[in-house]
C-alpha positions as CSV (number, residue, x, y, z in Angstrom):
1,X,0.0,0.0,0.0
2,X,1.2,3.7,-1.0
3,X,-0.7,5.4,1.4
4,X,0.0,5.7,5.5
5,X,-3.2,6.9,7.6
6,X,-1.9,8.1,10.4
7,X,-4.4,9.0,13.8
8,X,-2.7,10.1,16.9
9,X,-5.6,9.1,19.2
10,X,-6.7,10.1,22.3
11,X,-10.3,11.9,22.6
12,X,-13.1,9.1,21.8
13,X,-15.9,11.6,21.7
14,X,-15.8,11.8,17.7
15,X,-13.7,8.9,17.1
16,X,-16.2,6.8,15.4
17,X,-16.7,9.2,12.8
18,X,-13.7,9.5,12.0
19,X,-13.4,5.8,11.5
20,X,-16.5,5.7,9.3
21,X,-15.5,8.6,6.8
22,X,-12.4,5.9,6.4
23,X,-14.5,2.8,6.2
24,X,-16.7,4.8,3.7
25,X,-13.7,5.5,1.4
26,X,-14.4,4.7,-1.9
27,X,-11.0,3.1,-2.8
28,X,-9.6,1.9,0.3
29,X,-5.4,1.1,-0.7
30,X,-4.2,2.2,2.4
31,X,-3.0,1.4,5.7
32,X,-4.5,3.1,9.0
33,X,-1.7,3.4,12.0
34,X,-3.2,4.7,15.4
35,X,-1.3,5.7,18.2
36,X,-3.0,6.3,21.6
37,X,-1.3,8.8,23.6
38,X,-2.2,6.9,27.1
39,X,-5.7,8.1,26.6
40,X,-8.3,7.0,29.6
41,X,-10.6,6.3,26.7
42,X,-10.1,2.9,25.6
43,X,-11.0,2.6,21.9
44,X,-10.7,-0.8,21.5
45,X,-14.0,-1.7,20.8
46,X,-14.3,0.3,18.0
47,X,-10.6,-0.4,16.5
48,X,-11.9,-4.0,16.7
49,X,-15.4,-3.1,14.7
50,X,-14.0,-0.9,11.8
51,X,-10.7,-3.7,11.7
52,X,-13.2,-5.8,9.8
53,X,-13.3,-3.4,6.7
54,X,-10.0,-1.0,7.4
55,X,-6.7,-2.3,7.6
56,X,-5.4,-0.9,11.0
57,X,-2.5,-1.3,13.4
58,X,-3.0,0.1,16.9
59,X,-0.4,0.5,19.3
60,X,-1.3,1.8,23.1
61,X,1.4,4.0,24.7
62,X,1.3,4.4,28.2
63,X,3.1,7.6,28.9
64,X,1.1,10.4,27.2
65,X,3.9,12.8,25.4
66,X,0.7,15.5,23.7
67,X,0.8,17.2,27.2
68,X,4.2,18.3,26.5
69,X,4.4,17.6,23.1
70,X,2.4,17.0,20.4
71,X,5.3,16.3,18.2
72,X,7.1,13.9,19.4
73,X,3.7,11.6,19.9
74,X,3.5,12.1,16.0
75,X,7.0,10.9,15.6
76,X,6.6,7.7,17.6
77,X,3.2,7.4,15.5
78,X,5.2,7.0,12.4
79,X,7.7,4.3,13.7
80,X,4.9,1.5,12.8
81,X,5.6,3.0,9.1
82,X,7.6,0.3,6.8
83,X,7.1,0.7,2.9
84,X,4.6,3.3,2.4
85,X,5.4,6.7,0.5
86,X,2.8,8.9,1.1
87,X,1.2,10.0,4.7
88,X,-2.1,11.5,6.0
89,X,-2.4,12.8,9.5
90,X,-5.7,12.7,10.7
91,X,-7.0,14.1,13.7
92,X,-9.6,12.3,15.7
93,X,-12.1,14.2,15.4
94,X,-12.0,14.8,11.8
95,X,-14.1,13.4,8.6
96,X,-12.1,12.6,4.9
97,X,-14.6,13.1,2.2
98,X,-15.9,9.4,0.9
99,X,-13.6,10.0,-2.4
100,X,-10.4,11.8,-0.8
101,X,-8.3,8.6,-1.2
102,X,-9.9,7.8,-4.7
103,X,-8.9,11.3,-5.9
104,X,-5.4,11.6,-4.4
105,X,-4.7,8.0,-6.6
106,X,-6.5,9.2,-9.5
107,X,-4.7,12.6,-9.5
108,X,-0.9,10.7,-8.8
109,X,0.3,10.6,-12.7
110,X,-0.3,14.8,-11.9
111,X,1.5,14.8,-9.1
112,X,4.5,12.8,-9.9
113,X,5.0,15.0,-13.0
114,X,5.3,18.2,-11.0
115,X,7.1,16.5,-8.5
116,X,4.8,17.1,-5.9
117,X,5.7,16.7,-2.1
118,X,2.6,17.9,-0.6
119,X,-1.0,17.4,-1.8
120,X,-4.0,19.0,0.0
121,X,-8.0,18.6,-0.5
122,X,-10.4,21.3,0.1
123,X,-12.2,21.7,3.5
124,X,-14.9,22.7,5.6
125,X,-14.9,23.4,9.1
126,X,-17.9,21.8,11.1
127,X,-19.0,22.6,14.8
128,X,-19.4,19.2,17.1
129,X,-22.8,18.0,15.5
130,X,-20.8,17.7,12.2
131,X,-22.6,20.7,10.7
132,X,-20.7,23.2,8.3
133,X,-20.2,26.3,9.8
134,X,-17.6,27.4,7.2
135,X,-17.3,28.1,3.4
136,X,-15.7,25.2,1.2
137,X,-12.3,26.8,1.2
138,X,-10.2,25.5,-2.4
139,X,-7.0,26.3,-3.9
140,X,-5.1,26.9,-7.1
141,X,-4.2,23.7,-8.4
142,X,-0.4,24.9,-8.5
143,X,0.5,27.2,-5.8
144,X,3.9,28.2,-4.3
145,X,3.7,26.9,-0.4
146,X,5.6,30.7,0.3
147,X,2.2,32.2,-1.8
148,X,0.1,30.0,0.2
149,X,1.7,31.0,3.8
150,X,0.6,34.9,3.2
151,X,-2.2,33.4,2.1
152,X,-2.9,32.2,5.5
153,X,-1.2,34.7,7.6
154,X,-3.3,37.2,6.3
155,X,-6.2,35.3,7.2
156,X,-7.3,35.0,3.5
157,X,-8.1,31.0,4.0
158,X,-7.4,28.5,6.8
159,X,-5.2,25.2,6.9
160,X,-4.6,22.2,9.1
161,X,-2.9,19.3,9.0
162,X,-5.5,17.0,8.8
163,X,-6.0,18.0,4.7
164,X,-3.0,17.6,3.8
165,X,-0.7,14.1,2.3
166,X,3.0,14.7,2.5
167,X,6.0,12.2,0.4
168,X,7.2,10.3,3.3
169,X,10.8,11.1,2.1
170,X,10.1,14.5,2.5
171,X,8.7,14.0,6.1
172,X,12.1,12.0,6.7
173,X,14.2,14.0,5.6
174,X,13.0,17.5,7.2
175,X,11.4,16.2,10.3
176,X,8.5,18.0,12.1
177,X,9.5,21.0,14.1
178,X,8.8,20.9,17.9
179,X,6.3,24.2,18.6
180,X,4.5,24.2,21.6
181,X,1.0,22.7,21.6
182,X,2.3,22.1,17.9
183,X,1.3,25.3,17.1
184,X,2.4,26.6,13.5
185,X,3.9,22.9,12.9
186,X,1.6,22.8,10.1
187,X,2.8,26.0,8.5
188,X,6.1,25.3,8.7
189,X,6.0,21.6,7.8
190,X,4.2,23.1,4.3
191,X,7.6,24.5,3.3
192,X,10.3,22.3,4.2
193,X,8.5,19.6,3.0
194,X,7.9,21.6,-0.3
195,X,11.2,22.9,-0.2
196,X,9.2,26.3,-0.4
197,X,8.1,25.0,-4.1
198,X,4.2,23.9,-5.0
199,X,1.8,22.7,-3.3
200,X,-0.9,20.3,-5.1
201,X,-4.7,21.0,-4.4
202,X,-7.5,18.2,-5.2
203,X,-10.3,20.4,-4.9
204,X,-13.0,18.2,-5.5
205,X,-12.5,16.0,-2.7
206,X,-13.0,17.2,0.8
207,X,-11.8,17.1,4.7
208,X,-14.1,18.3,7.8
209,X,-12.0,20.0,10.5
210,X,-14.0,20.1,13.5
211,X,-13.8,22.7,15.4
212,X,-15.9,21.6,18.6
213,X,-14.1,23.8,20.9
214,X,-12.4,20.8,22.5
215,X,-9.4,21.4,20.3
216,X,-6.3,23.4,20.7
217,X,-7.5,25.6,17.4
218,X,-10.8,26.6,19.1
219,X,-9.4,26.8,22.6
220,X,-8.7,30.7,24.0
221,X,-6.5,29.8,27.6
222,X,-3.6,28.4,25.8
223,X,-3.0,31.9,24.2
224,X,0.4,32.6,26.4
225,X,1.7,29.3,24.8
226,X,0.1,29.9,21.4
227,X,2.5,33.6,21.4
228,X,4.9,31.5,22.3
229,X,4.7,29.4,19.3
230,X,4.5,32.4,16.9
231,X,7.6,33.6,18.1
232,X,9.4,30.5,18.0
233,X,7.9,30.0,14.5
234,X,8.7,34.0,12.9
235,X,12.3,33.9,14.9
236,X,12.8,30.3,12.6
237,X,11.7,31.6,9.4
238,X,13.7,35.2,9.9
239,X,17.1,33.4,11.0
240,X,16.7,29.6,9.2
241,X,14.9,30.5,6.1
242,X,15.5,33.9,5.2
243,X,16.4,32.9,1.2
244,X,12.1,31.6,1.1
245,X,11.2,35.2,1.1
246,X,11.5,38.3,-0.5
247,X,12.3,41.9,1.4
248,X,8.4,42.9,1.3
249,X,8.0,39.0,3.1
250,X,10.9,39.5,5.5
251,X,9.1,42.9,6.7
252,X,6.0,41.2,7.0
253,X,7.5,38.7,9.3
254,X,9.8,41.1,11.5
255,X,6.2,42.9,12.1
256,X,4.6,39.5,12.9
257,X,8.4,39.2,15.5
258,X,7.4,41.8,16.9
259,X,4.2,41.8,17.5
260,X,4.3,38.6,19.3
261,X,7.1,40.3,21.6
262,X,4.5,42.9,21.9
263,X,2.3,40.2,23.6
264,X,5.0,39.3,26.2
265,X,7.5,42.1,27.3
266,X,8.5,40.9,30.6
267,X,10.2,37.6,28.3
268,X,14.0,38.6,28.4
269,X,14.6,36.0,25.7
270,X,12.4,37.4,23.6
271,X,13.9,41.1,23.4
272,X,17.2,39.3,23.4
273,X,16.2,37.1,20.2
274,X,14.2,40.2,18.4
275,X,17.4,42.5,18.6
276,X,19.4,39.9,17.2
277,X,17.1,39.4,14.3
278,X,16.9,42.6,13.4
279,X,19.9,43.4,13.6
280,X,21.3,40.5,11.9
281,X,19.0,40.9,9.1
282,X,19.1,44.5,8.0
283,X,16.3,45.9,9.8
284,X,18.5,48.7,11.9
285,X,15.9,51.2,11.1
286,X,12.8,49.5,11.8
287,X,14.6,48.6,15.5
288,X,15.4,52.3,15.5
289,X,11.9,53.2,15.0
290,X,10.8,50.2,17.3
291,X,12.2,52.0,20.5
292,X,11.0,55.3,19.3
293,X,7.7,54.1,19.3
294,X,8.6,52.5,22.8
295,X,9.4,55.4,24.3
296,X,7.0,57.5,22.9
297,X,3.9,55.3,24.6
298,X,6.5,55.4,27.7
299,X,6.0,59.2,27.7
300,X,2.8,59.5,27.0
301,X,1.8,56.6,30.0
């Protein structure tokens, strides 16, 4: 089988759907791993009901690694892998359209010719009783991940990971990167798996992202680890990937910096990291102008 399903499990409450938009695939060549992050919510009985049409492997981990990190429960979720080229990530709590895996085949003579490492579908969010509460949000068939990331940052469409099938080489080779709460993961995993080339859309086959307010996209107390994440992710870009962008990109993102240092101004090690990216990267007169402005709203308090 080409195809790797991966679910890191651990919330039961929508699980079942999950399992049916994948026993309702209407070509069903793939593998589905799950990994339970030492959930109290055994899903065994339903692994051992949907086991009669999907091929799954389930592995139980005691020690639950999301509460710290996301990531590296992902990573040990992948260990199961053996010759499989393409992954999926799927949350638990999210739906594949019935022809997702049927398109993504259908469309791989497409992808291999534009040598393609990641291929989305389009999506709709839905609330907790699996109604839409979003637009159908579709792509250019051909876009440049770097396009696509403004895209996003700008809030002109929405992304997660569960759309989205990366070339397990490309997973290998750059590795997820360790955000808290996994936040901006995603984005970031877009272009270094890319290699900041294209990204492939399949537009007319769909994934739900539920946002139920169970999930760390819908939930508003993690926001101090969430600003965390941004600046971890914006210091990355600015000092790891600054040959992705252009100069009217790298200002967008030193804004983005500093915002995000805006948001926390008693973190020491986040002036410290700031001033060395701006400095570092040319921006002496926006830092300039950065403690003008400081010490004008100083004055004026």
């Amino acid at each position: 089988m080409s195809l790797a399903i991966v679910i890191p499990y651990y919330k039961i409450k929508y699980f079942r759907e999950c399992l049916q938009s994948l026993e309702n695939q209407t070509n069903k060549d793939f593998k589905v791993y799950i990994g339970n992050d030492g959930s109290p919510d055994d899903p065994g009985m339903l692994i051992k009901e949907f086991s009669r049409s999907l091929n799954i492997e389930y592995r139980y981990f005691k020690n639950n690694l999301g509460n710290s990190s996301l990531v590296a429960h992902w990573e040990r979720c992948l260990k199961p892998l053996r010759s499989e080229r393409w992954l999926m990530f799927l949350g638990d709590d999210d739906l594949l359209g019935p022809n997702c895996v049927e398109k993504f085949y259908e469309n791989q003579n497409l992808i291999e010719k534009n040598k393609i490492n990641v291929v989305r579908f389009s999506t709709v969010v839905i609330n907790k009783s699996g109604e839409p509460i979003s637009k159908r949000f579709l792509h250019p068939e051909l876009e440049d991940s770097v396009d696509f990331l403004f895209r996003k940052l700008n809030g002109e469409t929405r992304s997660s990971l569960s759309e989205y099938v990366f070339r397990i080489s490309a997973v290998r080779r750059n590795q997820f990167k360790d955000f808290p709460l996994a936040w901006h993961t995603d984005d970031l995993a877009l272009l270094e798996f890319s290699n900041a080339e294209k990204i492939y859309s399949i537009n007319d086959a769909k994934v739900c992202f539920r946002n139920s307010g169970d999930n760390i996209t819908s939930t508003s107390n993690l926001n101090t680890l969430k600003n965390k994440a941004s600046f971890q992710f914006y210091y990355y870009l600015l000092n790891d990937k600054k040959e992705y962008f252009n100069h009217f990109q790298l200002n967008y993102l030193v804004r983005k910096l500093e915002a995000c240092y805006n948001n926390d101004k008693k973190n020491y090690l986040f002036f410290i990291k700031f001033t060395k990216t701006m400095l570092r990267n040319g921006f002496l007169g926006e830092y300039i102008n950065f403690f003008r402005l400081k010490l004008l709203k100083s004055f004026q308090n």
